[in-house]
Phi, psi and omega in degrees: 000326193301284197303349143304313172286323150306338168284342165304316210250330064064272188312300166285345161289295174337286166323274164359277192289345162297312185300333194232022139258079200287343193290292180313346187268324184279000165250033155244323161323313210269339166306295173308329212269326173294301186329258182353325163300291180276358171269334160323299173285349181270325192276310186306322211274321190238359152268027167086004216259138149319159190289313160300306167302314182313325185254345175293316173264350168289336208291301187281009156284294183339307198308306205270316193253349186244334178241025198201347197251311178305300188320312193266328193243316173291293182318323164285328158353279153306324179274325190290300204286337184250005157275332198275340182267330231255309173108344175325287195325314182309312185292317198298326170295331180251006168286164171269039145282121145320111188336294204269002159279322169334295215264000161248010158287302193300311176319300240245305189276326140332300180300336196285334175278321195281307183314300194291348118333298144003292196281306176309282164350310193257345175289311189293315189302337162282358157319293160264041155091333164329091160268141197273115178255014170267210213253159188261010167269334162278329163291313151358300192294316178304299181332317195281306163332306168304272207317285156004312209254340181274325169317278187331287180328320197296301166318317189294320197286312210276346179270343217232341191231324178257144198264306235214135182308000187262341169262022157297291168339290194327299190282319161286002166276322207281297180266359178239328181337260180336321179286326153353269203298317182291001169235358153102043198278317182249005176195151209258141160332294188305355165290341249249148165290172173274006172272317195299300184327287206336290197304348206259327184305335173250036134250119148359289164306326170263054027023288184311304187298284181340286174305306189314288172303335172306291181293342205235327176250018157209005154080023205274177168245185209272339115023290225243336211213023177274347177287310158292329178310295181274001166288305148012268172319284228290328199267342173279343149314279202297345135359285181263013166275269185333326182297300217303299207330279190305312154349269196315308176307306172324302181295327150338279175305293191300336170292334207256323186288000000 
């Protein structure tokens, strides 16, 4: 019970200071819904598609690769590196809070951004005649997975490659651009030469895209999606093995300091 309420209170500072950074919250807003737009209206317009479909395969790229890939993995980024200059990590040592309620706080708030993106996304695309059509407890689970596996990754860049807040931007234009487009987040795979495909199978992300679009704009089970489903699993486990690992070391290191 104790570390349920710390992670809870963790959980809510965190939400909180996004809520009264009203400018970041509205450009996390206005950011997914433009992707979600123009790929949408792009996709109806030069594949031919009806308006409803064209938004029916935009909503889980957006989903996956513009909002949930900044949100989950730049943010945590960001919430790790302005805790470490803020001097956060110092107080936490003299607090009864515990470390692994921290690092499942960050875990916890995330997820609440990453959902609440989610809900926004498939709301404006049911505007325009979207439907989700698998199953929504399997999209869900990939979802969580994504986020698990963009948090982790996020622990590992912010504990192990950035100092400092000016080496967020840097460091996810440098390491996520690219993986984005190889994975098909902003252009469709299937555009892809068969060499670029080989390379896409050991990025995450186009795993993430795949399955998301599978389930959510061709109705597949999970059957249909085993190849990504456990590549998935394996990498979002290993994700949060790797977050905690660099966490700790990082708490190690601060300790020493």
């Amino acid at each position: 019970m104790k570390y349920w309420r710390e992670i809870i209170a963790v959980t809510q500072r965190i939400l909180i200071e996004l809520l009264r950074r009203r400018r970041s919250l509205i450009f996390w807003i206005i950011f997914p819904i433009s992707v979600l737009m123009l790929s949408g209206l792009i996709l109806a317009e030069r594949a031919e598609l009806p308006m409803n479909t064209a938004f029916e395969y935009a909503a889980p790229s957006t989903l996956v690769g513009a909002a949930m890939f900044f949100s989950c993995l730049g943010g945590t980024v960001a919430t790790v590196v302005a805790e470490r200059e803020q001097r956060t990590l110092k107080r936490l040592f003299l607090s009864p809070l515990s470390g692994i309620s921290y690092f499942l706080g960050i875990f916890l708030a995330h997820s609440c951004i990453g959902l609440g993106q989610a809900v926004l996304i498939y709301t404006i695309a049911a505007f325009w005649g979207a439907t989700f059509k698998g199953s929504i407890l399997l999209g869900l689970i990939v979802i969580f997975m994504t986020i698990i596996a963009y948090v982790g990754l996020g622990f590992i860049l912010g504990t192990q490659l950035a100092r400092r807040i000016e080496d967020v931007n840097s460091l996810i234009a440098a390491f996520g651009v690219p993986l984005l487009i190889l994975g098909g987040a902003f252009l469709p795979a299937a555009l892809f030469p068969p060499t670029l495909i080989n390379i896409a199978k050991y990025n995450p992300i186009y795993h993430m895209n795949e399955a998301m679009v599978a389930i959510s704009a061709k109705g597949e089970t999970i059957s249909d999606i085993d190849s990504h489903f456990w590549f998935l699993l394996i990498f979002s486990l290993l994700m949060l093995f790797c977050g905690w690992l660099s966490y700790h070391r990082m708490l190690i290191v601060e300790r020493r300091l």
